[in-house]
Structure formats: structure tokens, C-alpha cells
N, C-alpha and C positions, 0 to 999 in steps of 0.2 A: 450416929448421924453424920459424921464427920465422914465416916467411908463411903457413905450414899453417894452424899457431895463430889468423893474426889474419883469414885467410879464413874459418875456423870460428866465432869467436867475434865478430867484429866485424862479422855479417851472418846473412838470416834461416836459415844452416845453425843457427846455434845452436840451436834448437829441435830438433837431433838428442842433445842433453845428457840421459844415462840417471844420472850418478850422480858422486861425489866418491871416491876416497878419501884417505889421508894417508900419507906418505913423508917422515918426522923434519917439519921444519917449513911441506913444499912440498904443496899441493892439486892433486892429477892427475885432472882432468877424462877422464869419458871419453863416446864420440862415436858411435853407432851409426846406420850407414845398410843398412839391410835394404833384398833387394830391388837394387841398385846397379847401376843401367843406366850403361853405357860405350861407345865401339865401338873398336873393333881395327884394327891395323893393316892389317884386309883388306877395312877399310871394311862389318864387320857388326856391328848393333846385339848386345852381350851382356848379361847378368844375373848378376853376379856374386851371392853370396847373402847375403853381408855384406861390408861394407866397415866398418874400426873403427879410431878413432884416438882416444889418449889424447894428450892436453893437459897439460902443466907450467900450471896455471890461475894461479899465485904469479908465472911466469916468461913466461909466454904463447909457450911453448917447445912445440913436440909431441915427445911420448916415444919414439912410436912408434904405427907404422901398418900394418894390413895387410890385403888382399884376399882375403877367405875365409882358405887357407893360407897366402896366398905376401904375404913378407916385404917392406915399398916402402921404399924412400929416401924424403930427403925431398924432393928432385926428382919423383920419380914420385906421392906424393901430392899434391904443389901440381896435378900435369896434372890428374890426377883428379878432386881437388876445385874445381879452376878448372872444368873442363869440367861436373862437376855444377851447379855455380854458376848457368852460364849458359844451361843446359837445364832438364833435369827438375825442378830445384828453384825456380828463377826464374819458369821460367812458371805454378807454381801463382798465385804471385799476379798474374798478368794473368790468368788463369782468374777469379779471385774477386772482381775488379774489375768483372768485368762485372753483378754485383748491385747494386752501386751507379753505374748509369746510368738517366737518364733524360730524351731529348730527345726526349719529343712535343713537338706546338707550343705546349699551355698551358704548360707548363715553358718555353721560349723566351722566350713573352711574358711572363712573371712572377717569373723568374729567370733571367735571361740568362745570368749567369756558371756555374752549378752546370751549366746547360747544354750552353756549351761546352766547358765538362769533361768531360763525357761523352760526347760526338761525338769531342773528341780522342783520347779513352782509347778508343773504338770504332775510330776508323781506325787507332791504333797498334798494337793488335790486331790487329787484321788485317794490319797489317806484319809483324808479330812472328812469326807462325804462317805465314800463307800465301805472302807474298811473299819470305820469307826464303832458302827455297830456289833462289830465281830470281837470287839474285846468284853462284851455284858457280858457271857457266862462263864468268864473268867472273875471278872470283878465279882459275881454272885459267888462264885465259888470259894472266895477269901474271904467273902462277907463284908464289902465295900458296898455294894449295891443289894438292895433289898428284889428277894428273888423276882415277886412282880414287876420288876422294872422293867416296862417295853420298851427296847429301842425304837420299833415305829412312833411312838410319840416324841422321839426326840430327833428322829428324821422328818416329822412332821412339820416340826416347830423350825428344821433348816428350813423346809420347803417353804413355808411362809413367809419366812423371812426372805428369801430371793424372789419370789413371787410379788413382794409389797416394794420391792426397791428401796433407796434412797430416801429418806424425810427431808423435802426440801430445806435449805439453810441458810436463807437471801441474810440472816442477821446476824450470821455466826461472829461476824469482826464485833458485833458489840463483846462477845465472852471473850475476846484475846486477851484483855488485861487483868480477867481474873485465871487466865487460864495457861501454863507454859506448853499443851499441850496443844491448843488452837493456837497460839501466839507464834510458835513455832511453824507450824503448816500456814499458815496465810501468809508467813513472811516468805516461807521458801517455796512455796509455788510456784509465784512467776516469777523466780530465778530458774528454776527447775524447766519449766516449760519454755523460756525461752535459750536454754540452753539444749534440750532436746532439738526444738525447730533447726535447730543447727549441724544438729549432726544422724538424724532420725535414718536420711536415706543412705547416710554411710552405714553407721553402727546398728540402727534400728526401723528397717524395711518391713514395714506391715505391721508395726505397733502403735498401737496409739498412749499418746506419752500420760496423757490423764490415766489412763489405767494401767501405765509404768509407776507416778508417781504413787498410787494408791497400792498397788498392789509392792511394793518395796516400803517405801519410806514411810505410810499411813501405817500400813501389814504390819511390819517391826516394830513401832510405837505403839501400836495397840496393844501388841504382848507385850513390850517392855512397862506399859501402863499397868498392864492388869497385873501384871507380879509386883509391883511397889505398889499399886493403890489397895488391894486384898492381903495384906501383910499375913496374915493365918488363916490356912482353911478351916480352922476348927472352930472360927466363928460363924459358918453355917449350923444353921440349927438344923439337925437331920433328923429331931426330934418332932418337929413341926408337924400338927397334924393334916395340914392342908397342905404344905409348901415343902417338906421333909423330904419328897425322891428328888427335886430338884438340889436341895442341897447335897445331898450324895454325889450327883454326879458333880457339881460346882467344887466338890471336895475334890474331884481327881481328877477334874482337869486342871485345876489351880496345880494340884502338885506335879503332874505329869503333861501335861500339853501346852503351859504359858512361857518357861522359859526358856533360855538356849540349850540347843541338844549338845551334849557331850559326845568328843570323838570324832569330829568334821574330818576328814579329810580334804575338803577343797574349800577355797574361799569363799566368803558369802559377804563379807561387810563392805561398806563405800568405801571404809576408811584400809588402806593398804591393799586396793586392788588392783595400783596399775595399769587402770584402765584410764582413759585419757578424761572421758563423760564424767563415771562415779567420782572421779580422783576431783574436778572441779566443783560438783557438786557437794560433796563432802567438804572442799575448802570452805563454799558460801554459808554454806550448813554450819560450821565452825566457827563461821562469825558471829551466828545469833546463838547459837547453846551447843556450847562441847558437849555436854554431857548425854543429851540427844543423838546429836553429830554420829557419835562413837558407836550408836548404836544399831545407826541404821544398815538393813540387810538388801541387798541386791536381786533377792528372790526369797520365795515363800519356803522356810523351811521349819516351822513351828506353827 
């Protein structure tokens, strides 16, 4: 239950947070995902109509969870909520990333770096969406993935999730003090944004800076979340009779798609880029959590 908790709260699901209330001295967060695309174990994309979990927000414990009626362990939530993780809800922000690109060639020649930030965020995109289906009959063939496994159900489950947008988050600043993952984003926002407005039409002509900061700073924390909050993929149960394809694939993206790629040739982080923007940003960022700070990536490359 404790992983529920800090998949939820320690990444951009928070923003599913409707409300608090009070239980003697503990705050129970609670977690609404309307709408909750999954797929079954007969490899077809479904719709659950609500998906709901309350939070111990004091103990970062989940209380309890459940699928429309039916009652989940906390095994079965973790499939669930891993699996939305890395679909429907992930890919909104590669979706929203792509607002803030822009590599014509006067941008190349006058900003190089901002540039290949966004050539990289454009091809990994299109990794992310298109090519990703073209690894199944590979993974069937090693025996990762159960031969049924359609990938149209798991392009489906993108599609819906860009399709349903954003869950409103008018309350998100109540979770920032259980959470270093909202606490960190509401503090360096409007630092971020108002240090964009300042330099947008020098460095950054035709971006809009809210899906600059989403698509870099949110981007990189959500994977640096989900590789510390899923500590082993072998606690997906791919045994599960109803919920088992999803863990399979929750097994190999956790190992192979969450964290930093090996072998970069070119820069990607805020921190030592010498770029004048990232380099400020990165100091403000350093004021509220190095260890975040350190992390964040300049363009979508994971």
C-alpha cells in the first residue's frame, strides 16, 4: 500500500487529488480517476467508469481502492496504477511538449541548444507513440510478453488518455506538504514562467513556456519518480488473472523505458548547460531541492 501511495502522490497522477478529509489526527487524501482505461486479460482495451483511491496523506499509506464496485488489494492497485502511469497519463505530457518546439533553421542558427531540444523531444515522440508497438514480437519472442498481447490495446489506452486531457487541479497546493513532488512544481513554476516571459522571443520564439515547463521539468520527474517509487518490477503480478498483460508490459517499461539512457552524446540536463535560461533556472530549482534540481532534463529523452 505504501507504493500505491507514493505512485500517486510522488508523480504527475497527483493532480487526480478531489479532496482531504480528517480521521482523529491522520489526513486521507482522496484520488479520483474518471473515465479509467485498462486492458484485460483478453488483451482488450476497457473503461472502467471510476477508478478511486484514498490516501493515509499523514502516513503515505493507501486506505483503500476500488474499480467502479469491485474491491482491489493493494497488489492490484499498484498493476493499475503503474499501468496508467505509463500510458494514458504519461503521455499527455509528450502530447503537450510538443508546443514548445521549435527547430526551423533561424532557430538553429541563433539558438542552437533550445533547438536541439526540440528535434530530440520530436524524435522521441515519435518513439514513444509510433515505434513502440514494433517492439511486441520481439518481447513475445523472449517470452516477456504473452503471445496475445495486442498492442492496439495499448495504443488505445494512449489514445484515450490524450483524448480526456488534463484532470482539473484547482487543489493541487493542498498535497504539496505531503508531497516533495507537487511541492517542488508549485514552488518553481512561477519562477520558471516568469523567467521565460523574459527571454521567450530572444531564446524561445513560438513556444509556449507552460508546455516548455511541462514538457522538460514535469517530463524528467515523472520518470525520475517512477524509477524510485516502483523499486522492483517483479512486484507486478503477471500472474493475475484479470490484470496479468498489464503487468508484463509494466515489467518492461519500468526496466527499460523509466530511466536515463546510456551513452548520450549531447547535453540534456539544466544543470551544466551553459545556456543562460536553463542555467538560472536550475540555480532557483537548487534552492528548493538539489536532488530534483539535478535531475531535470531540457527535452524529452526517455
Amino acid at each position: 500500500s505504501d507504493v500505491v501511495a507514493k505512485l500517486i502522490l510522488e508523480s504527475t497522477l497527483s493532480v487526480h487529488y478531489v479532496g482531504k478529509r480528517k480521521e482523529g489526527d491522520t489526513e486521507i487524501g482522496g484520488f479520483f480517476f474518471p473515465e479509467f482505461p485498462y486492458v484485460k486479460n483478453d488483451s482488450t482495451m476497457a473503461v472502467a467508469d471510476l477508478l478511486s483511491v484514498e490516501v493515509d496523506l499523514t502516513n503515505k499509506r493507501m486506505v483503500w481502492a476500488k474499480m467502479d464496485e469491485v474491491d482491489l488489494t493493494p497488489d492490484e492497485a499498484m498493476t493499475l496504477v503503474w499501468y496508467y502511469t505509463i500510458s494514458a497519463n504519461h503521455v499527455k505530457i509528450h502530447a503537450l511538449s510538443n508546443w514548445a518546439i521549435n527547430m526551423e533553421p533561424k532557430q538553429k542558427e541563433k539558438n542552437p541548444f533550445p533547438a536541439q531540444n526540440s528535434l530530440v523531444t520530436t524524435i522521441y515522440n515519435y518513439f514513444g507513440y509510433t515505434t513502440f508497438a514494433t517492439f511486441y514480437p520481439g518481447w513475445k519472442k523472449v517470452g516477456l510478453l504473452s503471445k496475445d498481447w495486442d498492442s492496439d490495446a495499448f495504443i488505445q489506452t494512449i489514445d484515450h488518455g490524450i483524448e480526456k486531457s488534463v484532470f482539473a487541479h484547482p487543489l493541487i497546493r493542498e498535497v504539496a506538504q505531503y508531497s516533495e513532488f507537487v511541492d517542488f512544481h508549485v514552488k518553481l513554476r512561477p519562477i520558471f514562467m516568469k523567467e521565460f516571459a523574459k527571454v521567450k522571443g530572444k531564446c524561445f520564439p513560438g513556444c509556449h513556456g507552460e508546455a516548455l515547463f511541462i514538457g522538460t521539468i514535469t517530463h524528467s520527474l515523472d520518470h525520475t519518480h517512477m524509477d524510485w517509487n516502483l523499486e522492483d518490477p517483479l512486484w507486478l503480478d503477471v500472474t493475475h488473472p484479470e490484470y496479468g498483460k498489464m503487468a508484463e508490459l509494466g515489467r518492461i517499461v519500468k526496466v527499460g523505458f523509466v530511466g536515463d539512457l546510456p551513452g548520450l552524446v549531447f547535453h540534456k540536463r539544466y544543470k551544466g548547460s551553459k545556456h543562460p535560461f536553463y542555467e538560472k533556472i536550475y540555480a532557483e530549482a537548487s534552492k528548493l531541492n538539489q536532488k530534483l534540481a539535478d535531475c531535470m532534463d531540457t527535452c524529452i529523452v526517455k
